[in-house]
N, C-alpha and C positions, 0 to 999 in steps of 0.2 A: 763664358758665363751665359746661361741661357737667359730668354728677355722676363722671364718673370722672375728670377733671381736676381739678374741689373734692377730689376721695377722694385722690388723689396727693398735691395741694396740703396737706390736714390732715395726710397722712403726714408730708412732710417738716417742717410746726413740729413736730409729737411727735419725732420724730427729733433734732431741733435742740435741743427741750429735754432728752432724755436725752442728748446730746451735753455740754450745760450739767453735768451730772449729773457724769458720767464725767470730767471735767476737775475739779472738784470733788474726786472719790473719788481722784484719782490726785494729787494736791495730797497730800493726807491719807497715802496712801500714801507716797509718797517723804519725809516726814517722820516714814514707821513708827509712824504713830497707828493703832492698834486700832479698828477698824472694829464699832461697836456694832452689830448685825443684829437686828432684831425683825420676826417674820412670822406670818402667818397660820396657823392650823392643821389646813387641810382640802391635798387634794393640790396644787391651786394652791401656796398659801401655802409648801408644805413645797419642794415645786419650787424657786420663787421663792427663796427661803434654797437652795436647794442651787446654785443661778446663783451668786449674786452671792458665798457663800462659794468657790466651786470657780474662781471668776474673782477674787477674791483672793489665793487659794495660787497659784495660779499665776503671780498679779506678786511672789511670796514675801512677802504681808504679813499681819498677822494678825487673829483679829476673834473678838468672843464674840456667841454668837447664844441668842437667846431666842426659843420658838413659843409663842404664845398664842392662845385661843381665839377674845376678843374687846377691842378695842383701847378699855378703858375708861377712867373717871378714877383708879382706883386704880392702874393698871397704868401710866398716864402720872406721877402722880405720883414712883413707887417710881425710871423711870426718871430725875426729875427731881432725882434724888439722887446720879445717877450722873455722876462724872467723866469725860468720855471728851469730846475733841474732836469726832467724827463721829458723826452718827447714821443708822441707814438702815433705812426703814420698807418691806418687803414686801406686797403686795398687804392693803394697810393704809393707813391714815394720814388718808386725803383729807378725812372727817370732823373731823378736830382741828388741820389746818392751822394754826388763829391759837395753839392750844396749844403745837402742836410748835417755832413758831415762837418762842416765848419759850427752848425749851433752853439751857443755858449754851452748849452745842458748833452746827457746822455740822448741817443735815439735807439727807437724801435722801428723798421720798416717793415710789414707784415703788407707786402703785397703778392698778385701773382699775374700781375702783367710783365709784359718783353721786358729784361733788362738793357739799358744805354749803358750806361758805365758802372763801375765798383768800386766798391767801399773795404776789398780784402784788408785794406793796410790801415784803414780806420779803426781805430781803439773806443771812442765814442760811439761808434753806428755797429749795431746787431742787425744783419739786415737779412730776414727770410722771406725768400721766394721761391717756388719751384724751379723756373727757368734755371738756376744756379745752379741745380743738382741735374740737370736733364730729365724734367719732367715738364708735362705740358699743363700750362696754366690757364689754358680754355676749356680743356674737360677734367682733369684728375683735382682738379681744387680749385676751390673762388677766395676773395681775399678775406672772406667770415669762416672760410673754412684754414687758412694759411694764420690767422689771430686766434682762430680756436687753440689753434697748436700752440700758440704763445704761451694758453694759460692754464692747457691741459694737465700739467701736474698741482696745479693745485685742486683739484680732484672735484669740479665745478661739471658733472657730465650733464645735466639739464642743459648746458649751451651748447651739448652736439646736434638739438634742434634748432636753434637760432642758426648754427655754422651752416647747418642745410636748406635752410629758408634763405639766407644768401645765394645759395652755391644754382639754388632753383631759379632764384630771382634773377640769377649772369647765365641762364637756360643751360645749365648744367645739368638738369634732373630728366634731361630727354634721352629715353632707350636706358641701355645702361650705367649704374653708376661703378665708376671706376677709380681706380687712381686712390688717391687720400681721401676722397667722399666715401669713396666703398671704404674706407678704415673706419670713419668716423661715421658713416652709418649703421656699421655692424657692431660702433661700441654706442650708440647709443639703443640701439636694440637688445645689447647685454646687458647695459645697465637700467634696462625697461623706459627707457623715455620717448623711444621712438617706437613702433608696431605697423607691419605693411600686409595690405590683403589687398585682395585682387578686388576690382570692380572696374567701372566707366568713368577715363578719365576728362570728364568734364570738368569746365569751372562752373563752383558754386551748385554744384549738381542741387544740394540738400537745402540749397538759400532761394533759387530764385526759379521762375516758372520755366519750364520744358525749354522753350524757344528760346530763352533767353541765355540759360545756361550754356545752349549748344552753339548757338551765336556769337558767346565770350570763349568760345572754346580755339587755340589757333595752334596749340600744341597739345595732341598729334591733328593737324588740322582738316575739316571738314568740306569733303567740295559741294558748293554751294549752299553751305550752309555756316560755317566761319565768317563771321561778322556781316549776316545779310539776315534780318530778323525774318524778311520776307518768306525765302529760302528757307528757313528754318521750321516756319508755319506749313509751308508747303510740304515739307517732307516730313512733321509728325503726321499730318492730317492724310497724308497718304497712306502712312502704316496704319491710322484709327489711332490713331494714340491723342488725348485732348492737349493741346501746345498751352493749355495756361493750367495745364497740372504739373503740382513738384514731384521730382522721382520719386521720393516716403510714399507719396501716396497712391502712387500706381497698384493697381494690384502683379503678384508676380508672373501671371501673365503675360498681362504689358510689358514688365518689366524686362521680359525674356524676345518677346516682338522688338526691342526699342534693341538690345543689347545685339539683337545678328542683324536689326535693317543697320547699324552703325557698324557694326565687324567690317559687312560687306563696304564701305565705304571706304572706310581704312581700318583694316587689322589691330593699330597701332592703339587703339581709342580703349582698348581695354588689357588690362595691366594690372601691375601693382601699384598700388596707392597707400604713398608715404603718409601715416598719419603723428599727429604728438599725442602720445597718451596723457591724461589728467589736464588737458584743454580745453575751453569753451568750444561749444562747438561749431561757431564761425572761424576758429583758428583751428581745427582738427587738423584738417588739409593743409599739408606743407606748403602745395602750389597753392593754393587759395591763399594763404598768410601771404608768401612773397607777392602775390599780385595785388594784394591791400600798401605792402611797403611801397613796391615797386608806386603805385598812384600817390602815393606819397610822396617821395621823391619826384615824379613827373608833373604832379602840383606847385613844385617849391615848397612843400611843407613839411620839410625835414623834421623837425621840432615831434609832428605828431607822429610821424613814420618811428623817430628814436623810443618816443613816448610807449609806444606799442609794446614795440621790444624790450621795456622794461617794465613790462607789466599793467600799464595803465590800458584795465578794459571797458572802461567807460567813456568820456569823453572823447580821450586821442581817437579809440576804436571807432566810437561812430562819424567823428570828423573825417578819421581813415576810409569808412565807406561812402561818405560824402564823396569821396574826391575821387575812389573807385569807380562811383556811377558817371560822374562828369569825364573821366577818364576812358571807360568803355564806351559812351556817347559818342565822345569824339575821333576815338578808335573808329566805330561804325564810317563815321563820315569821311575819316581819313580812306579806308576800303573802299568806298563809294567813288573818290574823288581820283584812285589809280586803277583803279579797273577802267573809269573812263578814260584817265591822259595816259596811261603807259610808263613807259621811260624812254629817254629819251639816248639807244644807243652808241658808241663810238668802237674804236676798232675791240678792243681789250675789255670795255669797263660799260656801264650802262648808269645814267644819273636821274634824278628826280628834282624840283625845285619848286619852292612854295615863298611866295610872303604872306601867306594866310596866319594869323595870329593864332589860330585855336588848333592850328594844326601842326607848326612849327618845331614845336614842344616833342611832338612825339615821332618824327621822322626816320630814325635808328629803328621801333615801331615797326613804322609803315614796309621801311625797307627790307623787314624779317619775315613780314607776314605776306608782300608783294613775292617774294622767292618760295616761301610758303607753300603758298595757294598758284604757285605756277604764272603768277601774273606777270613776271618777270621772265628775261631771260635766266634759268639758272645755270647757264655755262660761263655768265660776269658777273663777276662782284659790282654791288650799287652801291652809289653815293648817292647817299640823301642830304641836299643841301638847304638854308633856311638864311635868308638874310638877317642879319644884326648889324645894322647901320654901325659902323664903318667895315663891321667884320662878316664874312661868309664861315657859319657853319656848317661842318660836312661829319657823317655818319655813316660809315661805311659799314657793310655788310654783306660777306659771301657764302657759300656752302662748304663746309667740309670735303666735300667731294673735290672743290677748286683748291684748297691748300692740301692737296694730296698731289697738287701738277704742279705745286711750285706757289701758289699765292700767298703773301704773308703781307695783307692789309695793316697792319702794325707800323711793319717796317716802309712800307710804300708811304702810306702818311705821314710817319714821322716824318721821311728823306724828303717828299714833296712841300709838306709845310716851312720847313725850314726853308728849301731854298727862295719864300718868300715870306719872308718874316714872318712865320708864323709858327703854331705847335701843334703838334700830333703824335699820336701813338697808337700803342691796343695790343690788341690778338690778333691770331693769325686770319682769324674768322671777322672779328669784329672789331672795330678802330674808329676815332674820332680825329678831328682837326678842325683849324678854325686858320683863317684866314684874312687878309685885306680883302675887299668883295672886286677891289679893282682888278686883281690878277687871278681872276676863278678859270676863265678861257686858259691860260697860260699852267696853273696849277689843274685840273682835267688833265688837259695832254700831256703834263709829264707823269700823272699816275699812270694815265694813260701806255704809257714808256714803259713804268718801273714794271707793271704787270706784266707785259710786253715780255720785260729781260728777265723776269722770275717765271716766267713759262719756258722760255727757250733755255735758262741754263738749269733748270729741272732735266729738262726733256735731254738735254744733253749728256748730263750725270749719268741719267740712267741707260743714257747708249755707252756712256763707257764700261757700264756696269755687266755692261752683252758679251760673254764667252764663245767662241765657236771653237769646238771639238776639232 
């Protein structure tokens, strides 16, 4: 079977089993059970709740949703309390499968993180993930795009730009889209809801002045110019171009000056640009939407980040760019504050560590844009760590290029956490945990390890993989 026929082939069981899903949900429905929603709390997550709520009103049924940070036992417990026939997990779940599966009610798991264990033999739990089918759940699909699927046949295609405002928000929308995105962006582009033209992929190009736009810009990112306003001033006013004009109002001159002094910088910066058609035009921008949710979620202010996605463009929205600008602010300062300390390397892995309050929050962040912008080593994945009196959290974050030798950050934090009472997981690329802060030295070094033993038996795979004639 060649690999784009396998790639068809895994699409179609994923499809089949959110099909499973959707039949399910709509059982539930037409007997007007309330539809429990529990999601993740980053823009993904917040997406994902904003699909499968917004593809509920619209079969008029009802549902109470809760965003949580991280899908732990207490959190399973509290729901384990709750009455409700239906349960349905957002880019969440795939970890507690055989828990979920004891619930009094039906469940739906629409995640597309690593799975731990399964749910095969569970009659109760519909559980869709890529990983299941051999598909990869850090670029072919985010967990707004794996719930899209859930409710695809009920024929709701307006939410294949919600599913991609996620999928951008889990930095899915970098280079090309592939996988079940490219499905789901090619039918929202049939069914006219999405439209892509080339232009300059800045954020907020059309909202905010020259410097600032290019400043907030960190994918595809800018050298010296990516979160340094300074920088930013410096290199319009080099080309003649005024740093506190918006791109509209350039003439196309300008416009043409600004588009090769950035080419030459990075190539990358001009592209196609996802936009939603029949959208205000502060939500045009796919990337621009997910980086309002995304600040939302990184605020705590889930409420308004959901609000958004269901339409509220008044209030939530401006509350949304309230917490966008305090969010880019401390972005800036975050930049500022690891270009000067570094990281701080070991044999395998490289870490960063803060009890700064305003910076805390955004560490996963720092450690994307620190590999980024070169300011890291990018041959180690970083942990970015962040005291929580009794608990150390950690953020990890590698390149693509490193889980192609073997790294799978997911699996390393989960196996590290655990062995000190603690929880983790993720993508290959990207993974979280949280810890006792007593055993941070001890938990380091055996990531430290696990890295270690997923390089060498990579490397070894692929020596047995050597023929000689």
């Amino acid at each position: 079977m060649s690999k784009s026929s396998k790639s068809g082939a895994n699409q179609h069981h994923l499809i089949t089993r959110a099909n499973e899903a959707n039949k399910l949900l709509k059982e539930h429905l037409e007997q007007d059970h309330v539809v429990r929603v529990i999601s993740h709390n980053d823009a993904d997550g917040i997406s994902a709740a904003g699909v499968i709520c917004n593809a509920i009103t619209c079969e008029k049924g009802k549902f109470h949703v809760t965003i949580v940070p991280r899908l732990k036992e207490e959190v399973l417990d509290k729901i384990f309390q709750e009455k409700y026939e239906i349960f349905f997990f957002c880019d969440m779940g795939s970890a507690w499968t055989q828990k979920i599966g004891k619930l009094k009610g039906d469940a739906i798991i629409a995640d597309h993180h690593q799975t731990i264990d399964s749910t095969e033999d569970q009659e109760t739990v519909v559980h869709v993930n890529p990983h299941l089918f051999g598909m990869d759940g850090t670029r072919d699909v985010s967990g707004s795009g794996v719930t899209y699927l859930t409710v695809r046949p009920m024929g709701h295609y307006e939410l294949t730009a919600l599913a991609m405002v996620g999928a951008f928000g889990d930095m899915q929308g970098n280079g090309d889209i592939t996988g079940i995105n490219h499905t789901i962006m090619q039918e929202g582009i049939k069914k006219n809801v999405i439209e892509v033209k080339n232009g300059l992929k800045a954020s907020f190009l059309s909202e905010e002045p020259l410097y600032k736009a290019l400043s907030y810009t960190f994918l595809p990112p800018l050298p010296d110019i990516s979160g340094d306003f300074d920088g930013s001033k410096t290199f319009l006013e080099k080309i003649g171009v005024s740093y506190e004009t918006k791109f509209p109002d350039l003439s196309n001159e300008e416009k043409d000056v600004l588009k090769t002094a950035l080419v030459k910088l990075n190539p990358e910066i001009f592209g196609k640009i996802y936009q939603i058609k029949d959208e205000i035009p502060l939500l045009t921008n796919i990337s621009d939407y997910s980086q309002i949710i995304d600040a939302c979620g990184k605020s705590k202010k889930y409420g308004y980040g959901l609000s958004i996605c269901l339409g509220d463009r008044k209030e939530s929205l401006q509350q949304g760019m309230n917490f966008l600008n305090n969010y880019q602010n401390t972005v800036l300062k975050g930049v500022k504050w690891i270009k000067k300390e570094g990281s701080v390397e070991m044999d395998y892995i490289q870490y960063i560590y803060t009890e700064n309050k305003d910076i805390k929050g955004f560490m996963g962040t720092l450690a994307n844009i620190g590999l980024d912008l070169k300011l890291f080593n990018p041959d180690k994945p970083v942990l970015a760590m962040s005291r929580m009196d009794p608990l150390l959290k950690i953020s990890g974050r590698t390149t693509l290029l490193n889980t192609e030798k073997g790294v799978n950050l997911g699996q390393a934090l989960e196996q590290a956490s655990h062995s000190y009472g603690g929880t983790g997981g993720g993508h290959t690329v990207a993974a979280g945990a949280v810890v006792p802060r007593n055993n941070q030295d001890n938990f380091l070094n055996l990531v430290d390890d696990i890295i270690k033993s997923q390089i060498e038996d990579e490397e070894s795979n692929k020596s047995k993989q050597i023929t000689f004639s």
